[in-house]
N, C-alpha and C positions, 0 to 999 in steps of 0.2 A: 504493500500500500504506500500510499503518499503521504505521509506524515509531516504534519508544520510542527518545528517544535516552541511554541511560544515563551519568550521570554522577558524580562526588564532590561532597556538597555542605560547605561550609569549615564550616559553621554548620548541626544538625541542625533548627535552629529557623527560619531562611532559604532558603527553598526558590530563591532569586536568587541563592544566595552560591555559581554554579559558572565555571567559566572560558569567557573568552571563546570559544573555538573551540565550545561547544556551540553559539551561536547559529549559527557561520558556517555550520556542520556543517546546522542547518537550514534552511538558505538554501538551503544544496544542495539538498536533500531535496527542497521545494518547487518548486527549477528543475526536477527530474526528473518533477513531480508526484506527489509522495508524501504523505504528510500525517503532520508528524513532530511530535511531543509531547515535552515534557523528565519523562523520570524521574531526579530527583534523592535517591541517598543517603548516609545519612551512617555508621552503624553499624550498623542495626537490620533483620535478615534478614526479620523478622516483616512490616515494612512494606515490602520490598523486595518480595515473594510478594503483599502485599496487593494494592498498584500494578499491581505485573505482572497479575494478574487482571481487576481495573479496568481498565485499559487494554488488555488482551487485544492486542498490537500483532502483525502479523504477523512480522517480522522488532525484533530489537534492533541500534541501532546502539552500539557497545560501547566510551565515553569512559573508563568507572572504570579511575582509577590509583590509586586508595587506596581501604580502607574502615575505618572506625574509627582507630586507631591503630595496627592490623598492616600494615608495610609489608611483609612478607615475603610471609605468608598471601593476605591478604585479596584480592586480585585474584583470584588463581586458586580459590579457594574461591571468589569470588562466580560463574566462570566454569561450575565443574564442577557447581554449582547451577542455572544455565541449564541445562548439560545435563540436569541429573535431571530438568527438568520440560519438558524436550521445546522449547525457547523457543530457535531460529535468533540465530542473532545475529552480528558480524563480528568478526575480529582471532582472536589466539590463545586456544585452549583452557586448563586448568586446568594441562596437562606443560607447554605451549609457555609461560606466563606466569609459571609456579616458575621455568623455566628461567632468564628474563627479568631474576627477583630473585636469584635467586641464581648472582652473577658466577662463582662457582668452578665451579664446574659446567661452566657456559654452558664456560667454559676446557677444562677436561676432556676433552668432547667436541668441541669445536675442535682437540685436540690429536691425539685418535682418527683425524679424519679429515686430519691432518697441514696441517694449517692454522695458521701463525702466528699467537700472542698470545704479549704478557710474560710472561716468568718471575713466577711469585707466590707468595707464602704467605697464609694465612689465621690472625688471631688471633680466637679468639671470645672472649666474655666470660667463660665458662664454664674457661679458661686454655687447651683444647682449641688445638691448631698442626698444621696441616695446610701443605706445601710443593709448589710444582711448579716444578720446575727450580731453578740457582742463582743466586741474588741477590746484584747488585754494586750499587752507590752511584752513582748517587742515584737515590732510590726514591721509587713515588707513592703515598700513603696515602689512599684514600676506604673509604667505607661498604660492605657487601659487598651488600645490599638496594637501597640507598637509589639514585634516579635522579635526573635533571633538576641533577645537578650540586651533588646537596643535601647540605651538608659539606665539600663541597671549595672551599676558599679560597686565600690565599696561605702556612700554614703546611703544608700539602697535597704539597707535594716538599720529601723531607728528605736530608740530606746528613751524616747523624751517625747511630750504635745510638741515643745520648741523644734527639735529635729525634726517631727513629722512634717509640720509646716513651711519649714525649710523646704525640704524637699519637694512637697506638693507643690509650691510656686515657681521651684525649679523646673519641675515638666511642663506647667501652665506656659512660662515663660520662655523656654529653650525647645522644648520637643512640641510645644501646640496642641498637649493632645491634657484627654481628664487622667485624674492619677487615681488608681487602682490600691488601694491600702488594704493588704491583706493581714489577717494574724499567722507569724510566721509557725512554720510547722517545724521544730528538731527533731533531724532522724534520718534516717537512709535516702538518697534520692534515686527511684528505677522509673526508666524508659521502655514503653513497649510499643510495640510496632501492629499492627494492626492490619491485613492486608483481605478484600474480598466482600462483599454485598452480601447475596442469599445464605453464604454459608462461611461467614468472616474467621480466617485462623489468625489466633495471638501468635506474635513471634516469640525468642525468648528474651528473655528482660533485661537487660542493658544496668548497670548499676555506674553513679558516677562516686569513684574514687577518690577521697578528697585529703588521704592521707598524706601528700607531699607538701602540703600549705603551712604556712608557718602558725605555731602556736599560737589558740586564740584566735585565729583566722574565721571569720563565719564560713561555712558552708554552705556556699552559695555560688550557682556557677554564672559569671556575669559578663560584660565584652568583652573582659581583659580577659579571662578565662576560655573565651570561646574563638576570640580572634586577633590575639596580640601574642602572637609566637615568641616574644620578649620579656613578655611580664614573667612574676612569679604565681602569679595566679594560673598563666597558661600549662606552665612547664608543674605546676603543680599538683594538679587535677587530670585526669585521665574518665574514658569511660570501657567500662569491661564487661566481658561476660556477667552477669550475675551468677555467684557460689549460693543457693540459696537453695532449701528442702522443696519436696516440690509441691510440698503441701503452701507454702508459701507461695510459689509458681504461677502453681493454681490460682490461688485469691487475688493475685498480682493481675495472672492473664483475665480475669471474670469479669473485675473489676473496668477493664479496662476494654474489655467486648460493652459491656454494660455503658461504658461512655459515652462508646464511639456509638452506638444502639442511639443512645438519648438525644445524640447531639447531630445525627443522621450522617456520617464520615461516612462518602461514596469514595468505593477503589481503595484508598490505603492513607494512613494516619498515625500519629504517632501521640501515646498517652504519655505527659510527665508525671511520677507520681514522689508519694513522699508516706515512709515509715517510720511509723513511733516506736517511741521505746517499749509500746503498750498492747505491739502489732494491731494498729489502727492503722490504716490504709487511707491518705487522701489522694485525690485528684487535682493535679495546680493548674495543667493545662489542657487543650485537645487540641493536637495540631492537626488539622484537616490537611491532604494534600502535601507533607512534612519533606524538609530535605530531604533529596537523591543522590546528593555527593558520595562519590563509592565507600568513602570511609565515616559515612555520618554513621549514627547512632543506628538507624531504622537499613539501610544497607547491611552493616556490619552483622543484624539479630536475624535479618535474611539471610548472609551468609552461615550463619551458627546450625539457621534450619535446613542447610542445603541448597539454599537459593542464590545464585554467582548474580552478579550486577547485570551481566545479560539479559540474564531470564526472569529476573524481578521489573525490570523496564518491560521486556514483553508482556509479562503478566498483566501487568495495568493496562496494557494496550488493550489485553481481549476481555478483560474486566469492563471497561469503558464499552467495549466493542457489545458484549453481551447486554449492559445495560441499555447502549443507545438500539439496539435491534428490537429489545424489549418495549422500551417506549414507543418507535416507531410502529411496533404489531398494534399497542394498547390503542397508539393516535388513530389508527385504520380500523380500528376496531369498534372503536365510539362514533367514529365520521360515520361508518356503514349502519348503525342504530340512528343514528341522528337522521341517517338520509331516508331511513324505513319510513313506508305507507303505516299512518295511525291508523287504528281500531274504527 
């Protein structure tokens, strides 16, 4: 097939300027024998519909984590626009990707389905305060949008009103977006990978390693930790197989079906969780649609299950493929009722 691989690109004027994983991403494509093309954008809808045309791909494979400068928006907006013009594509829809961005929510109905996450409040910039549950000391303050760890540093867990508010006019004023204040959780951090619709398999659990951090250090994986190859927070933290029973495994992997269930994760997704001292299990994130970089977290728990980067990219290809064949029966299905002679 003809496969677009869409993606964000840093530079509207750089059609090079996007992330690694879209090459790996093609690699796959071409072991599957597909023939995959990079559509790169950067703000502009007009040449996003051009491209698409141009390229007429059968299927989209669906990298965009940003477009423009709307971190909120713009994904799902780019998403619900595949839909309007009929263009297949993988990962989450326009509901499933808002969801994605916006944490409190996501929370909300995790809560619906009585599924742990922290207590939280929300500050907008707007002065707007929304709460769920009650909040004790010490609290974790990131972006309510914002992903990939983006804002959250070392002044990130606070321990004072004074600190909290710091911080929350920090992101008001630097990142543009509402601040998310959660009650932090002490305790093991595991990632599970999530891969499949009708009949969804947990991967295995992913644990991040925080033992190289200096004394006293919080536990807490943040940008310097995820992308500053210099820091000591990077060189100090690691993420590993999980050594864990598999009666553990289990409540890990259930958990984390049960999320991805709630919060409707179409194709593959990645749970962050967090254990107590008390084996209490919460949920901090759901990442719909999660990194594919070969050595990310959700790659690497496919490799653990047998699944090489090839064949984990294909997979999502006939996942999407299965899904959009299904839709398309259901849509010809209800046309043909609608079109039926009344009684």
């Amino acid at each position: 097939m003809k496969i677009s691989i869409l993606t964000y690109l840093e530079t509207a004027s750089d059609e090079r300027s996007y992330d690694v994983v879209v090459e790996q991403v093609a690699r796959g494509l071409r072991a599957g024998g597909h023939e995959p093309t990079v559509l790169g954008v950067h703000d502009d809808v007009r040449e996003l519909l051009r491209r698409l045309e141009q390229q007429k791909p059968d299927l989209i494979f669906n990298l965009l984590e940003d477009f423009g400068e709307d971190l909120t928006f713009g994904p799902p907006a780019v998403s619900g626009l595949l839909d309007l013009v009929h263009a297949p594509y993988t990962g989450g829809g326009p509901g499933e990707m808002f969801i994605r961005q916006d944490k409190a929510l996501a929370k909300k109905l995790l809560a619906f389905e009585k599924i742990a996450s922290p207590d939280f409040a929300v500050f907008s910039p707007d002065h707007d305060f929304e709460t769920g549950g009650n909040l004790r000391m010490p609290l974790f303050v990131k972006p309510l949008a914002g992903d990939a760890s983006m804002g959250v540093d070392s002044k990130a867990l606070v321990r004072s009103t004074p600190e909290l508010m710091e911080r929350v006019l920090h992101i008001h004023r630097v990142l543009h977006d509402s601040a998310l204040v959660e009650e932090y959780i002490e305790g093991r951090e595991f990632y599970v990978g999530v891969i499949g619709n009708r009949e969804p398999q947990a991967l295995p659990p992913i644990e991040v390693d925080f033992s190289g951090l200096p004394d006293g250090a919080p536990h807490v994986l943040d940008a310097k930790a995820k992308w500053d190859t210099t820091s000591v927070e990077y060189r100090g933290t690691k993420s590993v197989l999980a050594d864990v029973s598999d009666e553990l495994r289990a409540r890990l992997q259930k958990v984390s079906l049960d999320a991805c269930r709630a919060l409707r994760v179409r194709d593959y997704g990645r749970v962050d969780l967090r254990l107590t001292d008390t084996n209490e299990i919460y949920v901090l994130e759901v990442n719909a649609s999660c990194y594919l970089e070969q050595s990310s977290e959700f790659a690497t728990a496919a490799q653990a299950a047998g699944i090489e980067h090839p064949a984990l990219v294909n997979r999502i290809v006939e996942l999407a493929l299965e899904r959009h064949g299904a839709r398309v029966r259901a849509g010809k299905s209800q046309s043909a009722r609608g079109s039926s002679p009344g009684r």
